[in-house]
C-alpha atoms as an extended CHARMM CRD file, in Angstrom:
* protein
*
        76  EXT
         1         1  UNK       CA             90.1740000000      -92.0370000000       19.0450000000  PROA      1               0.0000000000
         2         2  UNK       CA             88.4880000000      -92.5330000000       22.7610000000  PROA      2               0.0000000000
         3         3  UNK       CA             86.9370000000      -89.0800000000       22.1030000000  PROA      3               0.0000000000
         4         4  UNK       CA             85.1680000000      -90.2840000000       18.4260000000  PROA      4               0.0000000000
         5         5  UNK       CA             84.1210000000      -93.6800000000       19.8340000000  PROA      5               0.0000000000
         6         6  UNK       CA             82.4160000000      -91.6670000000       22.7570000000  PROA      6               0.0000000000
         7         7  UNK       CA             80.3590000000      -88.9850000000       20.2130000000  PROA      7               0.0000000000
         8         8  UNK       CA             79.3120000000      -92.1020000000       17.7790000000  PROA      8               0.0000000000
         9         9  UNK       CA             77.9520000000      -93.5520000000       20.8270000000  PROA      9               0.0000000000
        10        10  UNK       CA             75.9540000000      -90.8350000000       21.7700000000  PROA      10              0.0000000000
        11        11  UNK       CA             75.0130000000      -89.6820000000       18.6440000000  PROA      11              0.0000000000
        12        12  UNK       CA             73.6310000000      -93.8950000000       18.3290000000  PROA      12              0.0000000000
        13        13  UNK       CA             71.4020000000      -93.0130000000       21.7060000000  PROA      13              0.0000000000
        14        14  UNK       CA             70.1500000000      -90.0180000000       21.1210000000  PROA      14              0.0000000000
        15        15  UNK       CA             66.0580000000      -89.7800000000       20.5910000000  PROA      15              0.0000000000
        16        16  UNK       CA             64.8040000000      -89.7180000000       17.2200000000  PROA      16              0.0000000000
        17        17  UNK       CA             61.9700000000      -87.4460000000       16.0700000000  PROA      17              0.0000000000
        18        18  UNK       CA             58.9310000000      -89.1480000000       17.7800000000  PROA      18              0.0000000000
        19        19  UNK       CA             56.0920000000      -90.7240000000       15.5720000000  PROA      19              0.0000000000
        20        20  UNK       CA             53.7940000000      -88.1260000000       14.4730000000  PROA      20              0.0000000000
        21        21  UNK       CA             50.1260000000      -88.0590000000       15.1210000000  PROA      21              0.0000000000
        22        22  UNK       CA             48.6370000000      -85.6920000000       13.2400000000  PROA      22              0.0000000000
        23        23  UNK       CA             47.3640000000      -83.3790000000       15.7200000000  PROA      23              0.0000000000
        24        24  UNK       CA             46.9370000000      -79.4630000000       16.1030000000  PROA      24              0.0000000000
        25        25  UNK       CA             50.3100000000      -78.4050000000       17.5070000000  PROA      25              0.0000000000
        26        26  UNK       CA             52.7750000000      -80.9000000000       16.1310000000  PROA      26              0.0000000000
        27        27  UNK       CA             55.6380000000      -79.5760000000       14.0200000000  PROA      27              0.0000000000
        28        28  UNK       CA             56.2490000000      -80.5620000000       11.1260000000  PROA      28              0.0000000000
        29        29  UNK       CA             58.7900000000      -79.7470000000        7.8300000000  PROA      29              0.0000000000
        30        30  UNK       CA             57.9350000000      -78.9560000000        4.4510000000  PROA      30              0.0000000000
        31        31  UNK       CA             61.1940000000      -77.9180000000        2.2050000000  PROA      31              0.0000000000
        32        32  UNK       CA             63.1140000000      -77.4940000000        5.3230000000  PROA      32              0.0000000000
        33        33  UNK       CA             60.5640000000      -74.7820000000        7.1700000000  PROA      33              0.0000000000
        34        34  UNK       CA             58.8830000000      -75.5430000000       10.2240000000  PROA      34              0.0000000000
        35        35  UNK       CA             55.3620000000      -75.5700000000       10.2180000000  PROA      35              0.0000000000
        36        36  UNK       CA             52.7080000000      -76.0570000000       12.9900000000  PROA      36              0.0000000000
        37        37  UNK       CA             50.0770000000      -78.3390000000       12.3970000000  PROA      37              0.0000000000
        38        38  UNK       CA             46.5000000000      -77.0670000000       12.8370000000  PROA      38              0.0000000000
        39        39  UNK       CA             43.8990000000      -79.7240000000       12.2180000000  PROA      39              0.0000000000
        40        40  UNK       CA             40.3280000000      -78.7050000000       11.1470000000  PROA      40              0.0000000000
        41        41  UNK       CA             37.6120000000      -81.5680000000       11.1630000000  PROA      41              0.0000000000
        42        42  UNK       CA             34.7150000000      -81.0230000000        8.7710000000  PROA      42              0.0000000000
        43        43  UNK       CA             32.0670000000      -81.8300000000        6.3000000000  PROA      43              0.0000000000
        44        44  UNK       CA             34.6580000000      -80.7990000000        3.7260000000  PROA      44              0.0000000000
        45        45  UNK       CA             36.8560000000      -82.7250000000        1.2240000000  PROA      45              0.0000000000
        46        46  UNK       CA             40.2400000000      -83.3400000000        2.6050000000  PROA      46              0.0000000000
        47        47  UNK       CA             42.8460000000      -80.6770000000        1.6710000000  PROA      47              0.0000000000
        48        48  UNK       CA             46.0830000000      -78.5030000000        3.0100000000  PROA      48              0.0000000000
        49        49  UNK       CA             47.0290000000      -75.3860000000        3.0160000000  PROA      49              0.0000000000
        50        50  UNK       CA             49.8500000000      -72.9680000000        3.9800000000  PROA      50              0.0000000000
        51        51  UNK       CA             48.8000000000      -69.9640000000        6.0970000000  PROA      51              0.0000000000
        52        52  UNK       CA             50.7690000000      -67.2720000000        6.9800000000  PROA      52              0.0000000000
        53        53  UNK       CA             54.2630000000      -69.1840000000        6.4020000000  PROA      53              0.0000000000
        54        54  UNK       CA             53.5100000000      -70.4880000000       10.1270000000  PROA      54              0.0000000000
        55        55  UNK       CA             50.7240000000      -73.2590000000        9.6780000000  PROA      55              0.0000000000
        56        56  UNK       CA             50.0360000000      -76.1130000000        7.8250000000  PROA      56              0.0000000000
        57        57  UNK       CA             45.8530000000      -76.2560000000        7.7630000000  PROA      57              0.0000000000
        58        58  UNK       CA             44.9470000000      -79.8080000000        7.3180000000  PROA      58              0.0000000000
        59        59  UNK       CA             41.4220000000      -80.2390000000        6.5400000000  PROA      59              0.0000000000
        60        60  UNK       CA             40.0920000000      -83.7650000000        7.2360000000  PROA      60              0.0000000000
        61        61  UNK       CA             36.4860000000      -84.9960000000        8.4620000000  PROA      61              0.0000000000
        62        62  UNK       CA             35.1150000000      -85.5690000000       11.5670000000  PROA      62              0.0000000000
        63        63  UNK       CA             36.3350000000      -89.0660000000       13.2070000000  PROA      63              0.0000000000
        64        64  UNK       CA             39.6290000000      -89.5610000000       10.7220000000  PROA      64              0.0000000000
        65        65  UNK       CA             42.0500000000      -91.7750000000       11.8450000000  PROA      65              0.0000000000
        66        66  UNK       CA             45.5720000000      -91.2530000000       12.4660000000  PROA      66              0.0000000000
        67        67  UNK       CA             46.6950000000      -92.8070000000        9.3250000000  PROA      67              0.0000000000
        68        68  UNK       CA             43.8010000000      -90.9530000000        7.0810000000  PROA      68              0.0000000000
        69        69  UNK       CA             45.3890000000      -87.5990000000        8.4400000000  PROA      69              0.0000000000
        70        70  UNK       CA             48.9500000000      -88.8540000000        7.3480000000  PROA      70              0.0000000000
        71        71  UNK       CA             47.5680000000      -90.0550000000        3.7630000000  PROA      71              0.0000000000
        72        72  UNK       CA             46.2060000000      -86.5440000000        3.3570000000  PROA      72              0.0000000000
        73        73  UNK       CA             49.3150000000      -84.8160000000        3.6690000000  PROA      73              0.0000000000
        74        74  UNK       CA             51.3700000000      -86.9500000000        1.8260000000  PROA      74              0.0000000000
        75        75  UNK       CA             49.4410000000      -86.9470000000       -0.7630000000  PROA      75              0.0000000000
        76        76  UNK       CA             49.5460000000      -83.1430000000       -0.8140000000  PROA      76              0.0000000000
């Protein structure tokens, strides 16, 4: 029982996946894959895209904030 208590503990006070940003280089999940992040600033309309089964390509314009970036892909 000593053993269980111990491993709930720790499992408690463990770190948690850190907020994300929205950067180039983060990781993130879609259906369970990994993906890394590779933001692209532009004149374009906002948009993702999977490339290569390795990166996510979020397109967003020049001077978006953190929570514009997030809005984008959740919306995708």
């Amino acid at each position: 029982m000593s053993w269980i208590k111990k491993q709930q503990t720790k499992f408690e006070n463990q770190e948690r996946q850190s907020q994300r940003e929205f950067v180039s280089g983060e990781s993130h999940y879609v259906a369970g894959t990994r993906y890394l992040l590779n933001v692209i600033y532009g004149q374009t309309t906002p948009k993702v895209i999977i490339r290569n089964k390795t990166y996510i390509d979020l397109y967003v314009r020049e001077g978006s904030t953190r929570e514009q970036r997030e809005k984008v892909m959740m919306e995708w």
